[in-house]
N, C-alpha and C positions, 0 to 999 in steps of 0.2 A: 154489609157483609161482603156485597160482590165487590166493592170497593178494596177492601182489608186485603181483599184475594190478590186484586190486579196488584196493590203497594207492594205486597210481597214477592210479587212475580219479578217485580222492577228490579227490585230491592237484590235478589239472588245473582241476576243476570250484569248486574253494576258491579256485584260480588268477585263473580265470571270474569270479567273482564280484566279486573284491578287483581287477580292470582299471579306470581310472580314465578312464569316459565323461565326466566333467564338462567334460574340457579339449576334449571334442570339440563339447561343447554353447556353453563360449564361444565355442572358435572360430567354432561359427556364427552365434552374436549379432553377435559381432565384425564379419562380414561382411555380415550385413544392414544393420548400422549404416553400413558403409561404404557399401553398395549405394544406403541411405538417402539420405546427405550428399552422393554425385553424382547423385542423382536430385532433391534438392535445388537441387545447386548448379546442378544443369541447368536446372532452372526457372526459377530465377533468370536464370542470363542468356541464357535462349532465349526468356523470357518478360516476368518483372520487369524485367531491364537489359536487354531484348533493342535499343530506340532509340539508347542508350547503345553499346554494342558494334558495334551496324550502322555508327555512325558512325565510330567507332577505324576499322573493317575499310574502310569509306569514304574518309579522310584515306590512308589506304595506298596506295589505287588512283587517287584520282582528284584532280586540280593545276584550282585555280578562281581563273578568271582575270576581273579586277575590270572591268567596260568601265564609263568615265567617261564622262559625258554633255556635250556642248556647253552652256556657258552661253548665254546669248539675248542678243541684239544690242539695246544702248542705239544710238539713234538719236536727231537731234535732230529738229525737225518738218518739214523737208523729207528726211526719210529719209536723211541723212547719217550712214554708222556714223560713232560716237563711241566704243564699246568693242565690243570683239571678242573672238574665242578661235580660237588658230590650234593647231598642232600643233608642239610641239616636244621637242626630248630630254633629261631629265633623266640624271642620273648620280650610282650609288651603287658599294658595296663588298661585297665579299665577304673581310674583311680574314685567314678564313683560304685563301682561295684564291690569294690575291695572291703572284705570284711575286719581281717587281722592286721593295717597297714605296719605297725611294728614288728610283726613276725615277720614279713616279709621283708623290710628294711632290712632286717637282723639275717635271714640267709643271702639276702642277696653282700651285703656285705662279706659275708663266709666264703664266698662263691668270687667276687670281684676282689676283694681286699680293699676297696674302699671303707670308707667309716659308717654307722649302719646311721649316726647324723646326715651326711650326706645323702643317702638316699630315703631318709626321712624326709627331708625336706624336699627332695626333687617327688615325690608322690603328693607332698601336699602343696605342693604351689603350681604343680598341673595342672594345665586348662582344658579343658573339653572332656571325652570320655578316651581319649585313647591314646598311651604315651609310651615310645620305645623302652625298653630296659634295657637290652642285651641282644646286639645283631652279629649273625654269624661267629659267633666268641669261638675262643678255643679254650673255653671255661669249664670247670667239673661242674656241670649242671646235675646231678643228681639229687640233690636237696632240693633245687627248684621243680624238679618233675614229681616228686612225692607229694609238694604240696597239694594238697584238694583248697581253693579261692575262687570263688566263682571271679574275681576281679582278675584273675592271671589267665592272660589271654598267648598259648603259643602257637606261632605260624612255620610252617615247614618251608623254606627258604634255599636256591642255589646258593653252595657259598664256594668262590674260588679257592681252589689248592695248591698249591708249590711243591711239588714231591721232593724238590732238593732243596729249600730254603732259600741260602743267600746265593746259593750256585747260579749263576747268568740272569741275578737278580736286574742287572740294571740296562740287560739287553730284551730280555723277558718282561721286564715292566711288573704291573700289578693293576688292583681293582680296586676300587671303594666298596663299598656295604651294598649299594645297587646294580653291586657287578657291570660298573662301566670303566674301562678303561683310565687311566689316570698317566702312565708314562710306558717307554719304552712299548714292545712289539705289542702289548696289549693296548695300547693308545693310538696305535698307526694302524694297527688292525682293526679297531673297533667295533667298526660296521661289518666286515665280514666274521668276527668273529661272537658276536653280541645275537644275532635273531632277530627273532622278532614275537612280540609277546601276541598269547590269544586268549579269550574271555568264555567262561561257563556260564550263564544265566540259571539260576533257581527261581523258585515262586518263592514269596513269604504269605501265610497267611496273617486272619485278621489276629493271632494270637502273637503273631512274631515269630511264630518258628517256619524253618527252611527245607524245602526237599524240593528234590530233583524232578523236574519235569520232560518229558519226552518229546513235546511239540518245539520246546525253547532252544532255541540254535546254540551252537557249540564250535568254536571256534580257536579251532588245537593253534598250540604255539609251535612255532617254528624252529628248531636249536640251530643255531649258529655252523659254520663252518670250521672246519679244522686245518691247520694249516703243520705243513710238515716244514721243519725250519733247517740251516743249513749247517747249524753246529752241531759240533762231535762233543756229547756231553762228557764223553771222558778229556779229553783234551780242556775244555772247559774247567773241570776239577781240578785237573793239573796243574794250569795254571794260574788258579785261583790260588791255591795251597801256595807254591814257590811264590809269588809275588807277594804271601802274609809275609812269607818266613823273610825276602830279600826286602821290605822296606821295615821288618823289624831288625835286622841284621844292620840296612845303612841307615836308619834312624830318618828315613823319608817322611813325607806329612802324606805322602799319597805315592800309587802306583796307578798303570795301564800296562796290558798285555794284548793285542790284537795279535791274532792268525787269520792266514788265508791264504785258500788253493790256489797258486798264482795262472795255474790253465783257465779258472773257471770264472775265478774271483768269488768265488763261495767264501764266506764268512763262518771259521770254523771256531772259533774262540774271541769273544771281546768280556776281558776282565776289568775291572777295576774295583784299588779299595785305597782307603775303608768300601763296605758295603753293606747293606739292608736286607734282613726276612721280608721280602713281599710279603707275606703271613700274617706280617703286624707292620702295612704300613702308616698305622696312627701313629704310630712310636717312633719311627723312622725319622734322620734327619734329614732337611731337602738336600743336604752337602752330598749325603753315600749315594741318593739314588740318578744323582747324574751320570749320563754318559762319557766320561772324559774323553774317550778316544772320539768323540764325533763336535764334542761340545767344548774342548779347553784348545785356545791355541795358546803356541810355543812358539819358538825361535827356535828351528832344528838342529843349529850349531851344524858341527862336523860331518853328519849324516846328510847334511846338503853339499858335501863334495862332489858326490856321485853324479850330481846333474851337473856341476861345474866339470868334471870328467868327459862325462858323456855329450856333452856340447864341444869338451875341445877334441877329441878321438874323432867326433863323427865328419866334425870340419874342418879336419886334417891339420888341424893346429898344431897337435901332438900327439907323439905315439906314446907306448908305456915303455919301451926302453931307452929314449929320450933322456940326454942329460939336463937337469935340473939342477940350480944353484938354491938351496935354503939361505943364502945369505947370514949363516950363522947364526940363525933366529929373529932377526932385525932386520926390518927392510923398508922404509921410507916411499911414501910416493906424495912428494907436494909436503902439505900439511897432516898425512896421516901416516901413523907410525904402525905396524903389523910386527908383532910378536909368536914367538914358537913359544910353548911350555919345554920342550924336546928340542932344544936347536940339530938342525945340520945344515951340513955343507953341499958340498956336490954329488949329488945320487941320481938313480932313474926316477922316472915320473911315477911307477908302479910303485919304488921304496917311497918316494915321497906321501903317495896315498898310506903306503902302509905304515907311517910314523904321522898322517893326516897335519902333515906341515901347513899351518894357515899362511908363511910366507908364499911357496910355492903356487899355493891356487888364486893367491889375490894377482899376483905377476902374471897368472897366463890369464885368468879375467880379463886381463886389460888386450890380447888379443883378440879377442872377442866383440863383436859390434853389439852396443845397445841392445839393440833389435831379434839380434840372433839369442842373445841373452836370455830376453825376458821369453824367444819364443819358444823355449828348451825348457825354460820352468814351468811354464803354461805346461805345452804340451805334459810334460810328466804329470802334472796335478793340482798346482798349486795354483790358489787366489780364484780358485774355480770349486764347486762343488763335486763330490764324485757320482753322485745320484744313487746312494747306498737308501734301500728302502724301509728306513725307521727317522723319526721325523728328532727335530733337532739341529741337525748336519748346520755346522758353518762353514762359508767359504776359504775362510783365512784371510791374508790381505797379502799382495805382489804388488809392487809398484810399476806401473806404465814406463816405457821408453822415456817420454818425455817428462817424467816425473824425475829420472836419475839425475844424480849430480854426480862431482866427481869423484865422489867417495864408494857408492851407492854401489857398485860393481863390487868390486873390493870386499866391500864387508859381506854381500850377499852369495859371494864365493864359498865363503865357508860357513854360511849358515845364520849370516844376521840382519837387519833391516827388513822382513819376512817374518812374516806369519805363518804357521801350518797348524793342522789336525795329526796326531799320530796315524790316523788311518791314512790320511794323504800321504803323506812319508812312507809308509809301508805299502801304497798302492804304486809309487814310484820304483822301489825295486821289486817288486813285484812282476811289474812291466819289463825290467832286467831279465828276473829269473824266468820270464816268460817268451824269450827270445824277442825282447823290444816289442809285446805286443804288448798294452794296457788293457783289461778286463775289467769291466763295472763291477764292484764287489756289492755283492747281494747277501739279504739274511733266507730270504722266504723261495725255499723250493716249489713247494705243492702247494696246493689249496684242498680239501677232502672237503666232500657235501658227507652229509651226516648219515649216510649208507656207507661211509668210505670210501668213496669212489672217485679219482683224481679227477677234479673240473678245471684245473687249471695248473700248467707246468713251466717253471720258470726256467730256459735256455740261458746259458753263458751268452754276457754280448759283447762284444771287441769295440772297444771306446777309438783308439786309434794306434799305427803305430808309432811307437814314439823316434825308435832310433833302430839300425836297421839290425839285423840275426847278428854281421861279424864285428861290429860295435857292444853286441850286449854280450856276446861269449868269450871278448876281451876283459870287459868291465869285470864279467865274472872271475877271469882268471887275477884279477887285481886285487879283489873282494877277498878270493881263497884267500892271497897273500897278509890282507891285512889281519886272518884269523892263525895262521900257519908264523906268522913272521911279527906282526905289529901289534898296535894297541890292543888286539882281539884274544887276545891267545887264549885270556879266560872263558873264550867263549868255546874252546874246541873240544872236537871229541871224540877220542880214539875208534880209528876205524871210519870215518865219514868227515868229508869235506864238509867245512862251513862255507858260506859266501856272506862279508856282511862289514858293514863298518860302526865303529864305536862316534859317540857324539857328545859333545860335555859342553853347553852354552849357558852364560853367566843371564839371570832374568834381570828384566828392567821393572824396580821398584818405586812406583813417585816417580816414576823418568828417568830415571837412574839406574847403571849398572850395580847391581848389589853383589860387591864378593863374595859376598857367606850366602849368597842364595842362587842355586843352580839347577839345571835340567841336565839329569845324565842320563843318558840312552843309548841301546845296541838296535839294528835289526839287521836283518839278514835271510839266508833262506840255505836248504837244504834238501836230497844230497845237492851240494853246488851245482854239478854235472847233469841232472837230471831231476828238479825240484819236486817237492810233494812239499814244502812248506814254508811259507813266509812270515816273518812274524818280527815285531818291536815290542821292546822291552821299555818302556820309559817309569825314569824315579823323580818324583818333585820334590827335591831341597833335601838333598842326603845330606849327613852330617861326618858320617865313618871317615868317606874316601867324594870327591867330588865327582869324578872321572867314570863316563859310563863305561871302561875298559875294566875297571873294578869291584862297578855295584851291576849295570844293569847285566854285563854281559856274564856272569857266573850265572843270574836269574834262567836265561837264556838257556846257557849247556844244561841248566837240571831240566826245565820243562823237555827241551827239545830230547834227552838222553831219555828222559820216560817217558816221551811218546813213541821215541826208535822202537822202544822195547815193548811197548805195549801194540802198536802196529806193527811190528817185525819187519821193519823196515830194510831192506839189504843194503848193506854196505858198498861204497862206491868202486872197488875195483879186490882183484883176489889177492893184492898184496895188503890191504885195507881187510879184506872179510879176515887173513891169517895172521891179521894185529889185534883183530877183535877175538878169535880165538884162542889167541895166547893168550894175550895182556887183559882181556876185559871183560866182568860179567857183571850179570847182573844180581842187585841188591834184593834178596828172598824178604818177606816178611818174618821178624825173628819178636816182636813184640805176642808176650802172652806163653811162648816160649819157656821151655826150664832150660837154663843155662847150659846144660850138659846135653840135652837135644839140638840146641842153637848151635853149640860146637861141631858137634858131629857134623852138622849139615854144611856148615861153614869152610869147617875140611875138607870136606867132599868136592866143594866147586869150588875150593884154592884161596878163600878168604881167611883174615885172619881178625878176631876180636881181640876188641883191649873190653876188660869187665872191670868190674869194682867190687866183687865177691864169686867166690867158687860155688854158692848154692842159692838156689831160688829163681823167679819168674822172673823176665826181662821187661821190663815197660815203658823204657824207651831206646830208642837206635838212632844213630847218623852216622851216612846218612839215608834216607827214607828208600824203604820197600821199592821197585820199581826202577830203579838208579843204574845207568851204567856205568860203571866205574873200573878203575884199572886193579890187578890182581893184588898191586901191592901198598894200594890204600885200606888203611884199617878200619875196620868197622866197629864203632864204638857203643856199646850197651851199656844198658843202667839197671842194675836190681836191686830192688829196695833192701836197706839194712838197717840195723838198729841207729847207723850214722846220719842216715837220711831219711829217720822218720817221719820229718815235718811235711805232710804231704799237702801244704799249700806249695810245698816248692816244686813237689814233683807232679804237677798237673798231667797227664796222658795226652795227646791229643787223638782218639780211636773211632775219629770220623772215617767212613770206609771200610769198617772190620767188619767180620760178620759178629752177630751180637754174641755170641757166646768168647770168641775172642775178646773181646769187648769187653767183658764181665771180668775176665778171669786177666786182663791188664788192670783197671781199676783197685780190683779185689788185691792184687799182687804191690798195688800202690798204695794201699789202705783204703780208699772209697769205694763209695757204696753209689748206687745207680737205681734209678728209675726209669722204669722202662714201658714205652708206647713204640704199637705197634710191633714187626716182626722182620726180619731177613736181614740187612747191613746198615749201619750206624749210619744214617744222612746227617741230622746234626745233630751236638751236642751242646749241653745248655749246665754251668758251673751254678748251681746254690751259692748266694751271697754269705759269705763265715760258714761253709758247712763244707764236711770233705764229702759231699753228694755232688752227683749230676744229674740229667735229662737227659738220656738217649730218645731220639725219636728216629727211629729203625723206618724202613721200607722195606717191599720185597727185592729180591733179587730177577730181574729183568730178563 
């Protein structure tokens, strides 16, 4: 038995030994390594990704809401806004939330005039949960606000405004849909006039819904800057109207009209058309929203005599009472032939300008050195930028000294082998009417921070002189004669001096001179004596008359005759003020009128109408309201009759009226009108086949 004992005692202890601790040993490797890899991984992202994972846990909790900043107010120099930024409602999608998606195809169609297939399909081929429908519209959204869909998600949105339309559309620029910049001064401006956006932070809880908390930072937007700009928006208007009416008159493919204060170089009007509503510029073509006057060059033709003038006057090559032979129109030098349209013969240098004899100026060219040449063109402006502050600007092209050959003089006398910009050509007499001083023409006066308070002031700056005081008060008395005596005459205006010369240059098509296609242009300034304004007229490929003594410069006398009279400009001397008192007044508004009140008035300050019936409402005149014009030009009206009741013919044009005028012209013409907004007709919009229009009224300022 004591045996049995000991066997088993062996037996246990053999047992003991042969147990197999190893697996107890990985296992605890095993487990430290795990202990390891979370004490790792812990570090990692409590430490290493700790930025990283605050922000996942961040986006969970907390809904950040974008606050968009006011753009700053273009103004023109009497502080009139010209663009704005109002508040209004955009509208998107939530296309898997959308309960009705056919009812809403079907008003939004109502609302767009697209087809309600179209925006059936743009709702179901949307990816994600959120998709624009309608940003910043100027759409009758009423239908869509009625709807109750939880999928119709609207956002309250800045959306830029144009209070005049196409008025200094293409100097003013426009925006896209995120209210940035896209051309003209809202493009060059950008940045000071865009802000700077700032963020609301809310909580979300675990349901998803959003309220505002008090610990969570707030980070207000900043509105933009405002800037006060240099144009005189009436002037602006003015010469936007005359330049529709003078390139549908010479059947041009385009026009430009540039003004500027030749003291200051202030930019008081840059026109061009065709032109574009900023408002819709989706719809816009990229042709209207160019700046021509900065961005098309030309061949200035005859309007570059003035520097061939002014280079030989000042280097006493010749004087203006100087006898000059025209050579009978025909004049030979070498291998090139120079032609007059106007031959003559022997006259002064002054009659030569003022019949702008291309004989005459190629001949005293040739006294002129190279050198002195090109440095008289420079200086005035050309093949050089003016450093005008809206972006675009091209230089033009001036050939070098050493680039001339022997022709190259000659033709650049009177305006050819040269590039220019209309504003460089009008920056050049400008410098004339400036007593030979040049002035950098600028758009942007002020700058306003968003208290209104002027943070920045833009001084006139004096580029150089070009040519000295008694060289440019010659020039001017030459300038009179070409409007008093020569090609200009269309351009004059009783009671006040013009200075200025006409330009008529054949453009090069395929390299080639092309007959039937031309640049005709005036510019000039006024009173001559004592300027308050410079300004070119340019017409691209008139068809009527070629010659800018016939198309551009009539353009010319209308604007410059209704700015006299809208600035009360005083007449240049008191035999001049007792011409304008006798001989010439000004054009009343007679549209809206009963013919027998129109009379009366007409009487009274010495005008006389030609009508087309004794009774009824007046709805059209020429020519236009504003006008100064001489006693014994008639004034022509139109009042509807049963002869003329086809009233696609008699369209009104009652942009500018106050609206009740407005009405009661339409109504008087047979149509009918709709109407937005209140105070004076800014623009008007014709229904396609309908005798209806759009008035879209502003206040009166």
């Amino acid at each position: 038995m004591i045996q049995n004992i000991q066997n088993n005692n062996r037996e246990e202890k053999q047992t003991a030994r042969s147990y197999p601790y190893w697996k107890i040993g990985v296992l605890t490797i095993l487990l430290l390594l795990g202990f390891a890899a979370l004490a790792i991984r812990l570090f990692v992202v409590q430490v290493v990704q700790a930025d990283k994972y605050s922000e996942l846990a961040r986006r969970q909790y907390e809904f950040r809401v974008e606050m968009k900043p006011e753009r700053g107010i273009l103004y023109d120099r009497t502080k009139k806004p010209l663009a704005i930024t109002i508040r209004s409602t955009s509208y998107a999608a939530d296309p898997t939330m959308i309960k009705n998606p056919d009812k809403l195809a079907k008003i939004l169609s109502q609302v767009t005039g697209d087809s309600v297939q179209f925006w059936q399909q743009k709702l179901s081929q949307a990816k994600g949960s959120f998709i624009w429908l309608l940003r910043n519209g100027y759409f009758d959204t009423k239908p869509l606000d009625s709807l109750q869909d939880p999928g119709l998600i609207r956002i309250k949105e800045p959306r830029r405004t144009y209070l005049y339309g196409e008025t200094g559309s293409q100097v003013i620029g426009c925006t896209n849909v995120d209210n940035k910049g896209l051309n003209g001064l809202e493009l060059s401006l950008d940045e000071l006039l865009r802000g700077t956006k700032g963020q609301k932070i809310l909580l979300r809880d675990g349901r998803g819904n959003i309220r505002p908390m008090v610990d969570f930072p707030t980070v207000p937007a900043v509105n933009g800057n405002s800037v006060i700009t240099t144009l005189d928006l009436e002037l602006q208007r003015i010469a936007e109207y005359e330049l529709r009416n003078g390139i549908e008159e010479s059947g041009a493919s385009s026009g430009t009209v540039v003004a500027i204060e030749p003291s200051t170089g202030e930019i008081l009007a840059l026109a061009s058309s065709p032109s574009f509503n900023p408002n819709f510029p989706e719809v816009a073509a990229t042709e209207t929203m160019r700046l021509r006057a900065i961005t098309d060059m030309y061949e200035p033709g005859s309007t570059f005599k003035l520097i061939t003038a002014a280079a030989a006057i000042e280097e006493g090559v010749i004087a203006p009472q100087d006898t000059v032979s025209g050579e009978s129109g025909v004049w030979r030098y070498g291998d090139v032939e120079v032609k007059d349209s106007h031959p003559i013969g022997k006259v002064t240098f002054s009659q030569a300008l003022e019949q702008s004899s291309n004989v005459v100026f190629a001949k005293i060219s040739q006294k002129i050195s190279n050198d002195v040449f090109y440095k008289y063109a420079r200086d005035f402006g050309y093949g050089i930028e003016s450093g005008i502050d809206i972006t675009g600007e091209v230089k033009g092209k001036l050939k070098k000294p050493r680039q001339f050959d022997g022709s190259t003089k000659i033709f650049m006398s009177y305006g050819y082998q040269l590039a220019a910009t209309a504003l460089q050509t009008l920056n050049a007499y400008s410098a004339i009417a400036n007593k030979g001083t040049m002035m950098k023409p600028y758009l942007v006066k002020s700058v306003l921070n968003d208290d209104g308070e002027i943070i920045e002031h833009q001084e006139p700056q004096k580029i150089r002189q070009v040519v000295s005081k008694k060289t440019a008060a010659t020039l001017t008395t030459m300038l009179k004669g070409v409007v008093e005596y020569g090609t200009a005459q269309q351009a004059r205006i009783p009671g006040m001096y013009i200075a200025g010369k006409t330009g008529t240059a054949q453009q090069l098509v395929d390299g080639e001179y092309n007959r039937s296609a031309y640049t005709a242009s005036f510019v000039g300034y006024f009173p001559a004596d004592a300027p308050r304004l410079a300004m070119i007229v340019m017409l691209d490929k008139p068809l009527t008359n070629i010659y800018g003594g016939m198309t551009a410069a009539p353009i010319f006398r209308r604007i410059a005759s209704r700015w006299i009279s809208a600035k009360r400009i005083a007449v240049t001397s008191a035999l001049a003020a007792k011409e304008t008192a006798i001989d010439s007044v000004i054009v009343p508004e007679l549209r809206g009128m009963s013919i027998i009140r129109a009379k009366d008035i007409a009487k009274k300050i010495g005008l006389a109408l030609h009508h087309n019936a004794e009774k009824g409402t007046i709805i059209m005149q020429s020519p236009s309201a504003g006008m100064l014009v001489p006693k014994s030009l008639p004034i022509i009206v139109t009042i509807r009759t049963k002869t003329n009741l086809d009233s696609t013919k008699t369209r009104p044009d009652v942009r500018g009226m106050s609206t009740r005028s407005a009405l009661s012209v339409l109504h008087a013409a047979g149509h009918t009108a709709v109407i937005k907004g209140t105070g004076y007709v800014a623009e008007q919009r014709w229904f396609i086949n309908k005798n209806q229009c759009l008035l879209i009224c502003y206040p009166n300022r």
